[in-house]
N, C-alpha and C positions, 0 to 999 in steps of 0.2 A: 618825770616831766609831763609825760602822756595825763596821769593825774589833776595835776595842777593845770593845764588849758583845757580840761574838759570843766573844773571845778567852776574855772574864768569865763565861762561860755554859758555855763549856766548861770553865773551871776550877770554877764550883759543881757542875757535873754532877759530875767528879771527885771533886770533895770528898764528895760525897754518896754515892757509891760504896764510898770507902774506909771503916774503922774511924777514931774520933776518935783514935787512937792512932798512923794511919798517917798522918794529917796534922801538918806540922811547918812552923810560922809564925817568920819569923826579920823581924828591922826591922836597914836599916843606913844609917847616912848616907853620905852621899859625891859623887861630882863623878858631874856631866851626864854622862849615857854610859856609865856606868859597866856590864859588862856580867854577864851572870847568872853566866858562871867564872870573870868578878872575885872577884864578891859570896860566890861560893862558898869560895874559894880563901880570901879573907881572915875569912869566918865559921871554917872550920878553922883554921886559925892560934887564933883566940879562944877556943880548946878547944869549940865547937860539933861534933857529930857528925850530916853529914848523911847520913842513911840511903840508899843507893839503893834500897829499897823500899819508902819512903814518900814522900807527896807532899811536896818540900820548897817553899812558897811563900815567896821572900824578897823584901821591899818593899824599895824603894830611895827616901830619901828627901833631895830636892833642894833647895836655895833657888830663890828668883826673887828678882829687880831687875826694876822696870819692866816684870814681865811676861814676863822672860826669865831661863832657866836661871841658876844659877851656882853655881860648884863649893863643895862643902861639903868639909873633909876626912874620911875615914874613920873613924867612928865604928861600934860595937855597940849601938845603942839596941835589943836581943832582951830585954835586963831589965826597960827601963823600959816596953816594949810592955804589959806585966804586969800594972800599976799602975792 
């Protein structure tokens, strides 16, 4: 846990640095594990343009059963992030 809000501290710090313009928020479903040059690789594909000189944060969003993982398949939920 200690881990993960330092990880989160250094991502607000970032965020907070950059211009709101230079920050770029992407939402995707998909399977346990899935990794950040998955997520990337298949946001391009979806006509997303991720900048390399902006912070691009993208959520990966998973089921559970019983408290444990389980594979979604890959979806672009970045539209309905919006709503």
């Amino acid at each position: 846990m200690q881990n993960l809000l330092t990880r989160l501290g250094r991502l607000e710090t970032a965020i907070i640095v950059k211009p709101p313009s230079a920050v770029r928020r992407f939402l995707v479903q998909g399977p346990h594990g899935l990794g950040a040059g998955d997520a990337a690789a298949f946001l391009r594909e979806r006509g997303h343009h991720l900048d390399a000189k902006a912070l691009n944060i993208i959520r990966v969003v998973v089921g559970t059963e019983d408290g444990r993982p389980t594979d979604l398949p890959l979806k672009d939920l970045t539209p309905e992030q919006l709503r």
